[in-house]
C-alpha positions in Angstrom: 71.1 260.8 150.3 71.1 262.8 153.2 72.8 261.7 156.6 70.8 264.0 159.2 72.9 262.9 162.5 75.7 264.3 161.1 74.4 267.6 160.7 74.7 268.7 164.4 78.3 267.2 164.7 79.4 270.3 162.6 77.9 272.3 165.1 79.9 270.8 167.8 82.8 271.0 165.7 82.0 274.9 165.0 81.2 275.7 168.6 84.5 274.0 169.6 86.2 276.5 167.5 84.8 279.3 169.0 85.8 278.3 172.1 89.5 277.5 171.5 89.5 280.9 169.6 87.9 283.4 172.0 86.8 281.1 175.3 89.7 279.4 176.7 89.6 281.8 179.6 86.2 281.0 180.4 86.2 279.3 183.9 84.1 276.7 182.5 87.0 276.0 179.9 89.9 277.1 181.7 90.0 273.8 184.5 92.3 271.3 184.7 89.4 268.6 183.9 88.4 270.0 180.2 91.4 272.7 179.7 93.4 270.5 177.6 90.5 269.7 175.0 89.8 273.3 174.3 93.4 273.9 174.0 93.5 271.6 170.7 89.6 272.3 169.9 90.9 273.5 166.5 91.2 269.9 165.4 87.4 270.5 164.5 89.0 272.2 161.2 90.5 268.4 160.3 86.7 267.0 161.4 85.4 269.3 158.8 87.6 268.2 155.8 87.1 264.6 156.3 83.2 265.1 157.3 83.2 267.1 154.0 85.4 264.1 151.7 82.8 261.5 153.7 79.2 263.8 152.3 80.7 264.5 149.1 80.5 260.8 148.0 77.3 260.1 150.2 75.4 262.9 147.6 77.0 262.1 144.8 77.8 258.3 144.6 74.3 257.9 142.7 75.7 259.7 139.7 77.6 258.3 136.7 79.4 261.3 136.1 79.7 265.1 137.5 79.1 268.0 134.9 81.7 270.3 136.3 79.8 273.8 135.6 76.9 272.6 137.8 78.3 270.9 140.3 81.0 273.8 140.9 78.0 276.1 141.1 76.1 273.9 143.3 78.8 274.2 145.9 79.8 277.5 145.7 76.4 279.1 146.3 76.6 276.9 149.2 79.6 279.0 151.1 80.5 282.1 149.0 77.6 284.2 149.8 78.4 284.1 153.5 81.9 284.1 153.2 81.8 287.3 151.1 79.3 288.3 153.7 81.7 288.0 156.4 84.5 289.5 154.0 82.5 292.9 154.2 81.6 292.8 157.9 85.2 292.4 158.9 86.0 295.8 156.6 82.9 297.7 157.7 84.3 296.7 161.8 87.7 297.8 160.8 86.1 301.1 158.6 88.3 299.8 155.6 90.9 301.0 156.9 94.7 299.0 156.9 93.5 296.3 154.4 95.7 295.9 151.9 94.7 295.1 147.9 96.4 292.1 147.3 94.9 290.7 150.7 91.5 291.4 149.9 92.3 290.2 146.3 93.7 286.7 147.7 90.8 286.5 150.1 87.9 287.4 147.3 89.5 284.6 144.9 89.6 282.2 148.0 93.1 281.8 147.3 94.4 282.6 150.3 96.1 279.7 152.1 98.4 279.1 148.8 100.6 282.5 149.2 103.2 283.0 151.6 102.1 284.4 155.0 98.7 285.3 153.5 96.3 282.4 154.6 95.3 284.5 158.4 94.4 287.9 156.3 91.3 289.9 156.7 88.6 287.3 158.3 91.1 284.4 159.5 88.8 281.8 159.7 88.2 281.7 155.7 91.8 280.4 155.0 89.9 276.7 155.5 87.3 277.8 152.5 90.3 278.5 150.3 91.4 274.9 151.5 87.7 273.0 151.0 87.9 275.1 147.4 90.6 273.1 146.4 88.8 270.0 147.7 85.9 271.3 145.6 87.7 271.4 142.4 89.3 268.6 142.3 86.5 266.5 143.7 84.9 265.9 139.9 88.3 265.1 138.3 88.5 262.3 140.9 85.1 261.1 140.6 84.7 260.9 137.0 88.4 259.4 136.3 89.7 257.5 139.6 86.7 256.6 142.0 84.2 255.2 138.9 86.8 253.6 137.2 88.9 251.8 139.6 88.1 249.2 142.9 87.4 250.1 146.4 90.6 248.3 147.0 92.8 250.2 144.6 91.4 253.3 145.5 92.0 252.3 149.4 95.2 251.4 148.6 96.6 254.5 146.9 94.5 256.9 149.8 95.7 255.0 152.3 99.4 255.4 150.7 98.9 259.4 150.4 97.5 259.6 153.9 100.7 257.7 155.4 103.1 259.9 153.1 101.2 262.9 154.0 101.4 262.7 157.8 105.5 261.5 157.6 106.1 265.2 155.3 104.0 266.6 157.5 105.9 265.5 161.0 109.2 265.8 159.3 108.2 270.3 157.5 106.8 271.3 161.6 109.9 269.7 163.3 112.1 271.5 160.9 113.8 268.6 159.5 113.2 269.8 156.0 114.5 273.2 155.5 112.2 276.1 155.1 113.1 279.1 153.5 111.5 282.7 153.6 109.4 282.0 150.8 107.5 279.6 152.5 107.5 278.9 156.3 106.2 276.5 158.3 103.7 278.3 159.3 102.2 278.7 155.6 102.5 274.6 155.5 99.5 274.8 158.6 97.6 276.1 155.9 98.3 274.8 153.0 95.5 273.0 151.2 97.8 270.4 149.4 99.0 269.3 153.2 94.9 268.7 153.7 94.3 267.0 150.8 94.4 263.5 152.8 91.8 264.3 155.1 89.4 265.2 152.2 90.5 262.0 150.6 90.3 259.7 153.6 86.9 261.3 153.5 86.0 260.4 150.7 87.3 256.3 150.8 85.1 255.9 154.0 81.8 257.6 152.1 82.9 254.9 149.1 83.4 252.1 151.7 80.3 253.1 153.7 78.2 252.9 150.4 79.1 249.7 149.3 79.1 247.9 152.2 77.9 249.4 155.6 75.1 251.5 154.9 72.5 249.2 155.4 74.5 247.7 158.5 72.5 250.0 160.9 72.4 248.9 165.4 72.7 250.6 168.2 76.7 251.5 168.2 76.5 254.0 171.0 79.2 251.8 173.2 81.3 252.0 170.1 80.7 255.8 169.7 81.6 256.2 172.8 84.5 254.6 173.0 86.0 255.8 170.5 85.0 259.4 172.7 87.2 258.6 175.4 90.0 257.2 173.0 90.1 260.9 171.4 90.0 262.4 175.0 92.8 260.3 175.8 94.9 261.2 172.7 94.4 264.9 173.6 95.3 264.4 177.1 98.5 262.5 176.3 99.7 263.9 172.9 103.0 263.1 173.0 104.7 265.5 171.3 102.1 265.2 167.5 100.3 267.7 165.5 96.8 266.5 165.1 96.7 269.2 162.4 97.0 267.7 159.3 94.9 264.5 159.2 96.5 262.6 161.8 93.2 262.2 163.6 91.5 260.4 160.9 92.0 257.4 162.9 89.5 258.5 165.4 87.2 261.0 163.0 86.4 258.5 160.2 85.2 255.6 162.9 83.3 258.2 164.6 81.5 259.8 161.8 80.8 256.0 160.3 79.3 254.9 163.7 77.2 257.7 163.9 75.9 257.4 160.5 74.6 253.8 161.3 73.5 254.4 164.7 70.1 253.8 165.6 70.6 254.9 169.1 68.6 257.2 171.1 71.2 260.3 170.9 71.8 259.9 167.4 68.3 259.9 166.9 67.6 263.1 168.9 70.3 264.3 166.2 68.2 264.0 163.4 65.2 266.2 164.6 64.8 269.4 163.3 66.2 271.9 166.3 69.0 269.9 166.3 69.8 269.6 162.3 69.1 273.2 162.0 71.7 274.0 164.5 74.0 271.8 162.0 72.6 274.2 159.0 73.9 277.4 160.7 77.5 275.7 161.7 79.0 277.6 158.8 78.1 280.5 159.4 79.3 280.2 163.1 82.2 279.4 161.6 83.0 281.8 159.1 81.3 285.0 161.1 82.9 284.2 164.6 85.9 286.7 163.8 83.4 289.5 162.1 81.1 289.0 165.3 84.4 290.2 167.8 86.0 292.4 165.6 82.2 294.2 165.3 81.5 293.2 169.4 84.9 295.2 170.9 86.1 295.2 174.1 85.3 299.0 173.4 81.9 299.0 172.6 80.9 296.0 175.1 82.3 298.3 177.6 80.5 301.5 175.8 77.3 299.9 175.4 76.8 297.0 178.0 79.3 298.1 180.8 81.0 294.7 180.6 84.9 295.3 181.4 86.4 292.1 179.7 89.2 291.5 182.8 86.7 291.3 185.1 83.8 289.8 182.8 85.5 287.3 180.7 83.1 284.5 180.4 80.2 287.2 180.4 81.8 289.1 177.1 82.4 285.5 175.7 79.0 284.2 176.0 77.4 287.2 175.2 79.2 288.0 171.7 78.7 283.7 171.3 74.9 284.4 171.7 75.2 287.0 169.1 76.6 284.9 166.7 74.4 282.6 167.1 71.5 284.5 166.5 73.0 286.6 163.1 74.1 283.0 162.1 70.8 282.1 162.0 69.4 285.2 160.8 71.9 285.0 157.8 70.9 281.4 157.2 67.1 281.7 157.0 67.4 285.3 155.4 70.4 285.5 153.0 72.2 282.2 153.0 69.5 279.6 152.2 67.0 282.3 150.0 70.5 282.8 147.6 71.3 279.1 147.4 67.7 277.9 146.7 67.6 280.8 143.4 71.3 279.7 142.6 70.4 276.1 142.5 66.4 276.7 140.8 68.8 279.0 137.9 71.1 275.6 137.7 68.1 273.4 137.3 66.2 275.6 135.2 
């Protein structure tokens, strides 16, 4: 099963990324009626672990058991190729030069966000696939043994229990109330895929919950959708003093991407046509290339080549290297990403 509305929301999620990344500046960004959204856009990182938890039992709850081997194949031909892909364009931009093994090493095994100050080297963005690796492998253990062997309400009860522990360690490691040591910072806990695991999870009990009782429950929820909008607006503009980093925001993300799954509205249904869904398709790769596309696009060479001076042109350079991306996102998806899943998968199935 295949939940096509939801496809473009990673877009969105993806573009928002961007923006907090590279655009903040931008003078459509950079006003005091949108400023502090962009300024926390990188809560589209937590949308994408609990989007992921939520698809991961909406394609799989049909089966009475995972086979490890293919599944883990499956899902790595989904991401590796373009995250070694953007491995290599951030070495060819920086002409191999200053990378060190044991970075390169950490990055190639996508174990990256687990060692101590090494989740932001050589294409920054990928510390989140060494996270959503994690959630990969231990996806089938949890299937097989936990989810098809226990009740929804067990199963809520214990996530629900991990989500609320999670958040208190979480709150209690970034305020420095536990002590840290040089080993491991706080910084490294930002990172670390164990402190994500309950947005993956709380992913996961609304795809359960949403297949056994909602997803035949389908209206028009757009006032819910909505609402629920403006509630997340409101949270950003008033944060008192949280980190939305680490799951916190399940409480707005999981309604949302429920509601928009049901939703027979008008938008949700402009969502599922094809310009829209392929925009969704091509997400990751915006994601994952956005730091190859800037370190390739300089300030030098847009200078060099385009006479753009990025002091003076700093929404120009922005949307310019964003157009870029786009188009070698979708290059990369109709030419090398989709062509090496599909003869990945047909070798599985084979």
């Amino acid at each position: 099963m295949r939940i096509e509305q939801l496809t473009f929301t990673r877009f969105i999620a993806a573009l928002f990324i961007v923006i907090f990344h590279y655009g903040r500046d931008c003078f459509l960004f950079n006003n005091d009626y949108v400023s502090f959204i962009f300024r926390q856009a990188n809560i589209g990182v937590s949308y994408f672990f609990i989007l992921s938890g939520f698809v991961m039992i909406v394609a799989y709850h049909k089966n009475s058991k995972i086979i490890f081997a293919k599944y883990i194949k499956n899902r790595l031909a989904r991401i590796y190729p373009v995250y070694l892909l953007a491995i290599f364009l951030v070495l060819f931009s920086k002409l191999f030069k200053d990378i060190k093994f044991a970075d390169f090493f950490l990055n190639i095994l996508m174990m990256q966000s687990w060692i101590h100050e090494k989740a932001l080297t050589i294409n920054y963005p990928g510390w989140s696939l060494s996270v959503e690796l994690f959630f990969y492998l231990s996806f089938p253990f949890l299937f097989n043994f936990i989810y098809k062997k226990n009740t929804l309400k067990s199963i809520a009860f214990w996530i629900i229990l991990f989500w609320l522990l999670s958040q208190i360690v979480f709150y209690l490691i970034v305020n420095k109330v536990f002590i840290t040591t040089r080993i491991y910072s706080v910084q490294d806990i930002y990172y670390n895929p164990l402190m994500h695991l309950n947005e993956f999870l709380i992913g996961n009990l609304a795809g359960l919950y949403f297949m056994s009782d909602l997803s035949e429950k389908r209206k028009n929820y757009s006032v819910h959708i909505l609402f629920m909008l403006l509630v997340l607006v409101l949270i950003l503009k008033f944060p008192l003093g949280l980190n939305y980093h680490n799951g916190l925001l399940a409480l707005i993300f999981v309604p949302l991407i429920v509601l928009i799954s049901l939703s027979t509205d008008k938008l949700t249904y402009l969502f599922r046509k094809n310009f829209f869904v392929f925009l969704g398709e091509i997400s990751f790769s915006i994601y994952i290339l956005q730091y190859p596309v800037w370190s390739l696009c300089s300030d030098y060479r847009l200078n060099k080549y385009f006479g753009i001076d990025k002091e003076s042109d700093i929404s120009l350079s922005f949307f310019l290297r964003l157009g870029i991306l786009i188009i070698l996102s979708s290059i990369s998806y109709l030419y090398f990403e989709k062509p090496i899943r599909n003869k990945i998968s047909k070798g599985i199935n084979n």
